[in-house]
C-alpha positions as CSV (number, residue, x, y, z in Angstrom):
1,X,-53.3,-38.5,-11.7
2,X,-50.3,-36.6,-10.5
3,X,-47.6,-37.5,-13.5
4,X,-44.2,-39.1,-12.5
5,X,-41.9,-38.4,-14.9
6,X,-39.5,-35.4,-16.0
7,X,-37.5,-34.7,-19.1
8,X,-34.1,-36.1,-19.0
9,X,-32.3,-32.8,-19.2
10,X,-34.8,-31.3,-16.9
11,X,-33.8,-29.7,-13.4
12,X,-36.7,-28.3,-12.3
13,X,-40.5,-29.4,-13.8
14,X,-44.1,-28.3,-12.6
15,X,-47.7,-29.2,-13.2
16,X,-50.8,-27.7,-11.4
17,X,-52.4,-30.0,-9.5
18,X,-56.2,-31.1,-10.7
19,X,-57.2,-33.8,-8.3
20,X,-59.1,-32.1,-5.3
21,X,-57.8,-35.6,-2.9
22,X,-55.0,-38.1,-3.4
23,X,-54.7,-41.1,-1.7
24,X,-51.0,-42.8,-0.4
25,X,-49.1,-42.4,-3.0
26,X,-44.7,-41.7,-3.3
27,X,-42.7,-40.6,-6.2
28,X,-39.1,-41.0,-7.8
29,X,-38.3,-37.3,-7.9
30,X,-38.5,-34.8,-4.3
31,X,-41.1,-32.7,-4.9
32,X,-42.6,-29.1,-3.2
33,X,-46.3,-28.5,-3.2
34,X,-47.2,-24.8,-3.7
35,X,-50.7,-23.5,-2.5
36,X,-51.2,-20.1,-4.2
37,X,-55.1,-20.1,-3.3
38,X,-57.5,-22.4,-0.7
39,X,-56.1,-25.2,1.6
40,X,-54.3,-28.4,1.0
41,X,-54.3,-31.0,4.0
42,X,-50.9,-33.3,3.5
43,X,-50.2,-36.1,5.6
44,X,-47.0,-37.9,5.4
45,X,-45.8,-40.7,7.0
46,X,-45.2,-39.1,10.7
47,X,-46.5,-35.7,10.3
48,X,-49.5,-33.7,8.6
49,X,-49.3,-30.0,7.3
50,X,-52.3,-27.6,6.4
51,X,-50.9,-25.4,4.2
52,X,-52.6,-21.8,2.9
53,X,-52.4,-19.3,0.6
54,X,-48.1,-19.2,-0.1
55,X,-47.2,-22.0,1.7
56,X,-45.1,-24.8,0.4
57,X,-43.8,-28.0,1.6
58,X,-40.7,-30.3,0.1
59,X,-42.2,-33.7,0.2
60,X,-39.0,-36.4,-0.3
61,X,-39.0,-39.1,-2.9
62,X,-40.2,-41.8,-1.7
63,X,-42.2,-40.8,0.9
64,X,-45.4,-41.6,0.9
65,X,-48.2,-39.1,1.2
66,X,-52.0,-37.8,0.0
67,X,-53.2,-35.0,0.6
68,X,-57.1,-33.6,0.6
69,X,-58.3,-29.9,-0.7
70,X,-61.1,-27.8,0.0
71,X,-63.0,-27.4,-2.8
72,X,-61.6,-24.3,-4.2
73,X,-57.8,-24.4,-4.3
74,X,-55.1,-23.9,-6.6
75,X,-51.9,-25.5,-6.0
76,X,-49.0,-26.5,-8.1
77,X,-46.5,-29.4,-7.7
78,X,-42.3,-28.7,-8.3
79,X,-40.7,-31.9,-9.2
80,X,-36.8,-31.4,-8.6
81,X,-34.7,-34.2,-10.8
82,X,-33.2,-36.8,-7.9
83,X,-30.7,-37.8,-10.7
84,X,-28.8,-34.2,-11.0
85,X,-29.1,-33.7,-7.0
86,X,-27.4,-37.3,-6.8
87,X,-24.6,-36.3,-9.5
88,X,-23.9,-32.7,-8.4
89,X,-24.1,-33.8,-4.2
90,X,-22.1,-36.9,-5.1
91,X,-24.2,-38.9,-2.9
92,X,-26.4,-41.8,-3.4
93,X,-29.6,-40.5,-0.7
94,X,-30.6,-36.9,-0.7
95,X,-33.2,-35.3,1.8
96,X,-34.2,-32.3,2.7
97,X,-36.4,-30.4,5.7
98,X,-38.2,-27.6,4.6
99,X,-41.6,-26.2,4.9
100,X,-43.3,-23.1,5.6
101,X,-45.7,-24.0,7.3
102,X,-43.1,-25.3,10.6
103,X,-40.8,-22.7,10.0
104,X,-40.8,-19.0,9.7
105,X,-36.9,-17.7,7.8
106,X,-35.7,-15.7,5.5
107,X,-34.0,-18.9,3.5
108,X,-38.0,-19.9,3.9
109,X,-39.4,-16.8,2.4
110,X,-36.3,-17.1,-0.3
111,X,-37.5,-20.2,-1.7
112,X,-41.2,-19.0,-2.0
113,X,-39.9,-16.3,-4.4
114,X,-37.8,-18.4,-6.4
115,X,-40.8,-20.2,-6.8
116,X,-43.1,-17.1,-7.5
117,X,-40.4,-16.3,-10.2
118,X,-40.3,-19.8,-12.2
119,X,-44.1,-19.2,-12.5
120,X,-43.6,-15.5,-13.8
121,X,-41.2,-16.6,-15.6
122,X,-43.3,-19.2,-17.4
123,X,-46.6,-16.9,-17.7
124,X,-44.3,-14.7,-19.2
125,X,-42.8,-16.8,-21.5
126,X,-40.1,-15.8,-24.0
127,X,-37.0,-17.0,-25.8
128,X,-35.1,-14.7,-24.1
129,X,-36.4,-15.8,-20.6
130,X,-34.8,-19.5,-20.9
131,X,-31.8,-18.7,-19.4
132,X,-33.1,-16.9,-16.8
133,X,-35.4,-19.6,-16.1
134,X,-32.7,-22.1,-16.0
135,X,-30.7,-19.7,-13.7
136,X,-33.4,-20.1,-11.3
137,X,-34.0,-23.7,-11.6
138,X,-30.1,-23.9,-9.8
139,X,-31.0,-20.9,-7.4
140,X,-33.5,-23.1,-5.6
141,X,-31.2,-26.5,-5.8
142,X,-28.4,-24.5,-4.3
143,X,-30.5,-22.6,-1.4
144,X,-32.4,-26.3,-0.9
145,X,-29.3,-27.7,-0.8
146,X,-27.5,-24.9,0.9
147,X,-30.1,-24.7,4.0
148,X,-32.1,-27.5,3.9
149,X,-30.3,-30.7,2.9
150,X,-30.1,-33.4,5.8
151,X,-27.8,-36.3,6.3
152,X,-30.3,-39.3,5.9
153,X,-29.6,-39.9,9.5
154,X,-30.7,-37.0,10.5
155,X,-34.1,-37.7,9.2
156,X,-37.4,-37.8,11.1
157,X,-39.2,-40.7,11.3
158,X,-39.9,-43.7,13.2
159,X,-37.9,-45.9,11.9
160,X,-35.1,-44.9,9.8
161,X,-34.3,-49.0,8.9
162,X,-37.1,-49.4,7.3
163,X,-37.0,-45.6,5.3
164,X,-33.5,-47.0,4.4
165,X,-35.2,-50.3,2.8
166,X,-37.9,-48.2,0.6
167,X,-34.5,-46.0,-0.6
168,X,-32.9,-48.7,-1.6
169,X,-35.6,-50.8,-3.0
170,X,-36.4,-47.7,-5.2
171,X,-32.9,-46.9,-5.9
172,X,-32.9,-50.8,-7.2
173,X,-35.6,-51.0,-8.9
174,X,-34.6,-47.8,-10.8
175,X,-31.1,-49.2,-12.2
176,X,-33.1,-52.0,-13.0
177,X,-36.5,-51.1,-14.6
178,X,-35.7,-51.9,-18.0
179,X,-34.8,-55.6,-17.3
180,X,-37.1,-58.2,-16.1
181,X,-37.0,-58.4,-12.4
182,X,-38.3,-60.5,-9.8
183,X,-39.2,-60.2,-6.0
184,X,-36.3,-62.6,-5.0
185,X,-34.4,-60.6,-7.0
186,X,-34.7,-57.7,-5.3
187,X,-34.8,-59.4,-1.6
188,X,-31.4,-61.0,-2.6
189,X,-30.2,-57.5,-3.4
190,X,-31.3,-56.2,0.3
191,X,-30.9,-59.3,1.9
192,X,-34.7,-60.0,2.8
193,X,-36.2,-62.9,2.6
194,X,-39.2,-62.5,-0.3
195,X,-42.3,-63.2,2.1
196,X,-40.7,-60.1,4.4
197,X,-40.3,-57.6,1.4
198,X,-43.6,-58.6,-0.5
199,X,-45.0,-57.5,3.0
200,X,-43.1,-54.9,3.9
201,X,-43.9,-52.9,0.3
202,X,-47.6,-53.6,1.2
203,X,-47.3,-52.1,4.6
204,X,-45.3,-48.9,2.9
205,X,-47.2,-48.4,-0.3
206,X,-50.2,-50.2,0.0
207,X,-48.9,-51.4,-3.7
208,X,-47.6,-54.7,-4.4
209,X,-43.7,-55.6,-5.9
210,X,-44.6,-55.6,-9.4
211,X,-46.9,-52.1,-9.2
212,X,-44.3,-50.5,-7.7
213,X,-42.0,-52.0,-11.3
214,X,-44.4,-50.8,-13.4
215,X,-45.0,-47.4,-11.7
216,X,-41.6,-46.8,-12.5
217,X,-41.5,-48.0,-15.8
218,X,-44.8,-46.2,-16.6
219,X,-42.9,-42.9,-15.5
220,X,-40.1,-43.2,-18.1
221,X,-42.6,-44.0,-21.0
222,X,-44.4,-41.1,-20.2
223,X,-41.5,-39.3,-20.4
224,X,-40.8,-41.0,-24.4
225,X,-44.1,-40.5,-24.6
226,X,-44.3,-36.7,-23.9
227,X,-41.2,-35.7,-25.5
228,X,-40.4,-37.8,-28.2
229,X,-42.0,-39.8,-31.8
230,X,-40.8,-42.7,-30.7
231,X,-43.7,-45.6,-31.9
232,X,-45.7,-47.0,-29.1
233,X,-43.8,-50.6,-29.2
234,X,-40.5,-49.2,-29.0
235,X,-41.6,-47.1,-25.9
236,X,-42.7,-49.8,-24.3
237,X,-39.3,-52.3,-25.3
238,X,-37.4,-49.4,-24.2
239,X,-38.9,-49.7,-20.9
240,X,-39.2,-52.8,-19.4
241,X,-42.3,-54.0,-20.6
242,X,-42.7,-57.3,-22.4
243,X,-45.2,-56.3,-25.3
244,X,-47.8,-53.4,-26.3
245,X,-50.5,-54.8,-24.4
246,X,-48.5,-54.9,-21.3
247,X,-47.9,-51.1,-21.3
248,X,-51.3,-50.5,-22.2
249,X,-52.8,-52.4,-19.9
250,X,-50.4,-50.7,-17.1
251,X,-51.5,-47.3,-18.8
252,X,-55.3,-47.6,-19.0
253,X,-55.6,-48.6,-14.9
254,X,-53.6,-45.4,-14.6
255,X,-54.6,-42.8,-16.8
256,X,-57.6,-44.1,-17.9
257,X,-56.9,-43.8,-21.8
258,X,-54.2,-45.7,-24.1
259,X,-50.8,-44.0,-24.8
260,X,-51.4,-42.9,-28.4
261,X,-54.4,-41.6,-27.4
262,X,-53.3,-39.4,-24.3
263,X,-50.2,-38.5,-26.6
264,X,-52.5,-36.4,-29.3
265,X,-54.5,-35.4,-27.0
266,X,-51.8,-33.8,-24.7
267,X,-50.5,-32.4,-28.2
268,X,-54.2,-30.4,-28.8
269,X,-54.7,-29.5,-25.1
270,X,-54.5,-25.8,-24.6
271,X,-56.3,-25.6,-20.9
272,X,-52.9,-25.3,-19.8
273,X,-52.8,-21.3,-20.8
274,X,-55.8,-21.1,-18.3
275,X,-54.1,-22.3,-15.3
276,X,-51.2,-20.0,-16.2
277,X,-53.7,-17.2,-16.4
278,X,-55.0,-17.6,-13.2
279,X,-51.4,-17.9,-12.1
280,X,-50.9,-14.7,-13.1
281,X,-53.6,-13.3,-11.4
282,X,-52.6,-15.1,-7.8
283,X,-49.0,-14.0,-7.9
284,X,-49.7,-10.3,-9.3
285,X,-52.1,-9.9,-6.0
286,X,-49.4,-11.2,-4.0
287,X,-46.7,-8.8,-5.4
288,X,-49.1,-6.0,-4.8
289,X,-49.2,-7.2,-1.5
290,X,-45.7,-7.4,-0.7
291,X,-45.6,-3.5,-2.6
292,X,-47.5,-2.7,0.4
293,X,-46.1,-4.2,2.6
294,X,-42.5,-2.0,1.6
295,X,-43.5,0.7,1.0
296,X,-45.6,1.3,4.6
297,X,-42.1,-0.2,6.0
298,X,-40.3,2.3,3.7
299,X,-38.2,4.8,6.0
300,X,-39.2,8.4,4.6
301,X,-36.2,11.1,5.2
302,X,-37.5,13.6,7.3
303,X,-36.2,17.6,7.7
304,X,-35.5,19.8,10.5
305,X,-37.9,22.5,11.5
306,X,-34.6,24.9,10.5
307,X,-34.4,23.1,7.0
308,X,-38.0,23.0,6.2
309,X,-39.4,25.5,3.0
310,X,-42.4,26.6,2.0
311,X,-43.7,25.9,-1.2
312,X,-46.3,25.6,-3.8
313,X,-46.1,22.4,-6.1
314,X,-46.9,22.8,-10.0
315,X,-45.0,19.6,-10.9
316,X,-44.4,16.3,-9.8
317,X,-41.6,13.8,-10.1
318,X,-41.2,10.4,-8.7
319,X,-37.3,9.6,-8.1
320,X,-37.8,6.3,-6.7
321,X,-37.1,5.3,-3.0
322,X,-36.9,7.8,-0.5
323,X,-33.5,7.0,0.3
324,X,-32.5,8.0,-3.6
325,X,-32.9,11.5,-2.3
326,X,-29.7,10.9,-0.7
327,X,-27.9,10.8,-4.2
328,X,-26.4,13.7,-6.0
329,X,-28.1,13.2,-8.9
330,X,-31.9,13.4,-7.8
331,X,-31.0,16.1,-5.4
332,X,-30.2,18.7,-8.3
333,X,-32.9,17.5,-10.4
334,X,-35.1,18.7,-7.6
């Protein structure tokens, strides 16, 4: 189960992806999936994208998707925190168009290193590297939001009336998870009559009113969950739900386990330092590749019959790019 939730100071998050298919399914945050081996199949609301080896895709929140794998792939999922777009954009809907798979840029082929270098970044881990990291967290808000940030008119879709009643049903629903909420509240607040909405979410998410509540309370319990010591009942207080047992019973359908049981194991689990490993290993192929690639591009200086010497080589030294032999420096060190 993909997770939902981020840290509260968190800008940019990640998690490899372990589920081979996903059925319909939306979350809170935007999100970009990240193929760095196999094939992922994703089908969105109006469009479907097979994405290889270094392609990504920004998936909006709330839009629903699933996607299906081939058996052996490797992909990881970017969650980008909808709060801090909505605060630093000043703007209550934020959306973005951007895939590699449709389009072929250099603001394209920017964001797939930015996202090659959070993952160095993180298989290299250091204190020393958390700044950096950050740095690059805002590098890829700013170039999403720099070349690939639509008005919510200008989305594609079908309808955009109905996109605009999912927005701000989430958008509702998320100022108002921690209180207890009803469908005729929420069809008051956008106007609806109750029958309409309770079908309209079913049409959208397949889910019913109160899933969709308890998806989003379940996300920020996780989120106490992961990164705090907070007891289990105050978690679940904290967050909208009426008792212990109702969290639970909201947690086991989802993930299978209780919470104070997926919270030590999650503490214990090291399998984690495997997928990073084999991280490593994709994205140090691909930056072999792309040596390659520059140096058979490189453009090697070339002499004059008139300037050309003869000579017999007893040492070797390697000054860089051809076009360092320009400089004064490596010339008289030659």
């Amino acid at each position: 189960m993909e997770k939902n939730y981020m840290r509260a100071d968190a800008i940019v998050d990640f998690e490899f992806l372990e589920e081979e298919n996903m059925e319909k399914h939306f979350h809170s945050n935007p999100e970009i999936l990240f193929v760095l081996e196999g094939e992922l199949h994703v089908k969105t609301d109006d469009r479907e994208y097979d994405l290889l080896n270094e392609d990504f895709l920004v998936i909006n929140a709330g839009r629903l998707h699933s996607y299906q794998a081939t058996r052996r792939f490797f992909a990881v999922r970017f969650q980008l925190s909808m709060k801090l777009l909505k605060k630093m954009l000043h703007r209550n809907s934020v959306l973005f168009w951007c895939s590699s798979v449709s389009e072929k840029s250099k603001s394209c082929e920017e964001v797939r290193k930015l996202l090659q270098n959070i993952l160095l970044c993180n298989v290299n881990k250091s204190s020393k590297d958390e700044f950096y990291e950050k740095s690059l967290h805002y590098q890829l808000l700013s170039l999403l939001c720099g070349e690939f940030l639509l008005d919510h008119r200008e989305e594609t879709g079908n309808n955009t009336e109905n996109n605009d009643h999912m927005r701000q049903l989430q958008e509702y629903i998320q100022d108002n998870y921690q209180n207890r909420i009803s469908l005729k509240d929420a069809a008051d607040e956008l106007y609806l009559s109750p029958t309409y909405l309770s079908k309209y979410i079913r049409k959208r998410s397949g889910q019913g009113f109160v899933d969709l509540i308890n998806a989003e309370r379940l996300s920020h319990a996780m989120e106490d969950l992961m990164y705090s010591d907070a007891p289990i009942i105050k978690n679940a207080m904290d967050n909208g739900f009426a008792s212990v047992a109702a969290l639970n019973k909201v947690f086991k359908e989802t993930y299978h386990t209780t919470p104070s049981a997926y919270r030590k194991e999650k503490k214990t689990k090291t399998e984690k330092n495997e997928y990073m490993k084999k991280t490593a290993a994709c994205l140090h192929r691909y930056l072999e590749q792309d040596d390659y690639v520059r140096v058979r591009n490189e453009e090697f200086l070339s002499l004059t019959s008139d300037e050309y010497r003869s000579m017999t080589m007893e040492n070797m030294m390697n000054v860089g790019q051809a076009s360092d032999l320009l400089r004064a420096s490596p010339q008289n060190k030659i």
